[in-house]
N, C-alpha and C positions, 0 to 999 in steps of 0.2 A: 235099616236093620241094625247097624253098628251104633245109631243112636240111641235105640231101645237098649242092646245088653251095655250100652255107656251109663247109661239110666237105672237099670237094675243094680247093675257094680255102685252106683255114687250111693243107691238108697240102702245098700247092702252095708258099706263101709259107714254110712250116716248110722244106722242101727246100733252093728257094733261099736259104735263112738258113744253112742247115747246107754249102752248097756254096762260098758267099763266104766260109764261116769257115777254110775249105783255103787251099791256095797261091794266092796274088794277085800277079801283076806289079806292079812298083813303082820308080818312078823319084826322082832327087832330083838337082837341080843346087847348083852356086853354093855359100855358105859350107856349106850342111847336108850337102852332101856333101864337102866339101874337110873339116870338122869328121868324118867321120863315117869319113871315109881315114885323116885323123889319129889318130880314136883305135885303130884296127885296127891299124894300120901297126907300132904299138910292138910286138904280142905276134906277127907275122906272119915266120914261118921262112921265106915264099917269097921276101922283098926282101933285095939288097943292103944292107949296109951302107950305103951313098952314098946308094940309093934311099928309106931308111930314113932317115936323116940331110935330104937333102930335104925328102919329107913333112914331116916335126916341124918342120922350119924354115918353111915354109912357113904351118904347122899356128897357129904362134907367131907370125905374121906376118910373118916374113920375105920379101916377095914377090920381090927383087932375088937370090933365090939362081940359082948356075949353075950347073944341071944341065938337060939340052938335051932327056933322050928324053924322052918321055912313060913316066910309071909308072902301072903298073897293079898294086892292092890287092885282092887277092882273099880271099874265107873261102865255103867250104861251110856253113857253116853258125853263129850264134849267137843263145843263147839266154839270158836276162837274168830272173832273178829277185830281187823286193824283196815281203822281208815286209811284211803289215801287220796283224801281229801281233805278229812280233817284229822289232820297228821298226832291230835293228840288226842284220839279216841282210840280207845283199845279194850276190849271186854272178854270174856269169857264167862259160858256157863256147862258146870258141871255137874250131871245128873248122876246119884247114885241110889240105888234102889228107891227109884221116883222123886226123889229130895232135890231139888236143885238149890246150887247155889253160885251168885255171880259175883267175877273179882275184875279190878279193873285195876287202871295202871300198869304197875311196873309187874305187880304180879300178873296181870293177865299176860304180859311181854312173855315174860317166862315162861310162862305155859305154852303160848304159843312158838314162841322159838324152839322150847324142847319138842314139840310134834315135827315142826319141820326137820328135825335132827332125827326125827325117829322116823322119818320118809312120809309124812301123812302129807299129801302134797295140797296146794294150795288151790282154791277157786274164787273166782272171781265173780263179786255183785254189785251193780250199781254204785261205785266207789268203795267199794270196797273189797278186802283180801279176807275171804274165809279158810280156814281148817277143821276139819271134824272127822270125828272118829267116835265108833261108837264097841261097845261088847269091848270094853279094854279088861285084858286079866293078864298081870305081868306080875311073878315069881322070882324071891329072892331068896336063895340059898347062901344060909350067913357061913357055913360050913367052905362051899366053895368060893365064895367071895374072901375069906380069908386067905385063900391059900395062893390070892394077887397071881393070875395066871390065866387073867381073861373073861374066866367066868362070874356064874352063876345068878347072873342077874336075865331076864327074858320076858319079851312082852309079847302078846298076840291082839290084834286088833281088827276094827273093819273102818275102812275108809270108803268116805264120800257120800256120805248119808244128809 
């Protein structure tokens, strides 16, 4: 008898392990998200120019820049792969309104190290380390960013896709 409800609790606890490993809402303020706009921002076809130019400045600390609306960074979807086996493969592909595009090197580095700054945790496949996150929409208020006190930068996302 104790090894049946031992059996139901293991498949119980297997479940919920396998259902946290799906899509998980996920939030991020402050530098990890202002760092995590910035690095989107460069390969993203949805932004303006200016909006574009913005961000990076921003990104690079320029917090005195004027540009008044709020911009919003958006990506359906990326996913970030780092060998560790072959230590110098490293990619990333970022999907925005269906468009993909892949970066590798040093920029895929960055990308990927700014997700793990912004908590998008790591999984692991046959030699290798993935990250992914998908529904990324992260807002930058150039008004509150100015006024250097924490804010205005914020991301929401889903991980484990």
């Amino acid at each position: 008898m104790k090894s049946g409800r031992l059996a139901v609790l293991a498949v119980s606890l297997l479940t919920t392990a396998a259902s946290t490993a799906s899509a998980a809402p996920a939030t991020t303020s402050g530098p990890a998200a202002l760092a995590l706009a910035g690095v989107v921002a460069l390969y993203s076809p949805l932004l303006t120019a200016d909006e574009r130019e913005a961000v990076s400045a921003f990104f690079v600390g320029q917090s005195g820049v004027r540009y008044a609306k709020k911009i919003s960074v958006t990506a359906d979807k990326i996913v970030c792969k780092v060998s560790n086996v072959d230590i110098t493969a490293r990619s990333c592909e970022l999907t925005f309104k269906g468009n993909k595009q892949t970066i590798t090197g040093r920029r895929a580095s960055e990308v990927f190290a700014t997700e793990a700054m912004a908590g998008v945790p790591p999984d692991g496949a046959a030699g290798s380390i993935v990250e992914s996150l998908s529904k990324l929409t992260c807002t930058l208020d150039p008004a509150e960013i100015r006024q250097k006190a924490g804010g205005g930068a914020s991301c929401s996302f889903e991980t484990g896709n």
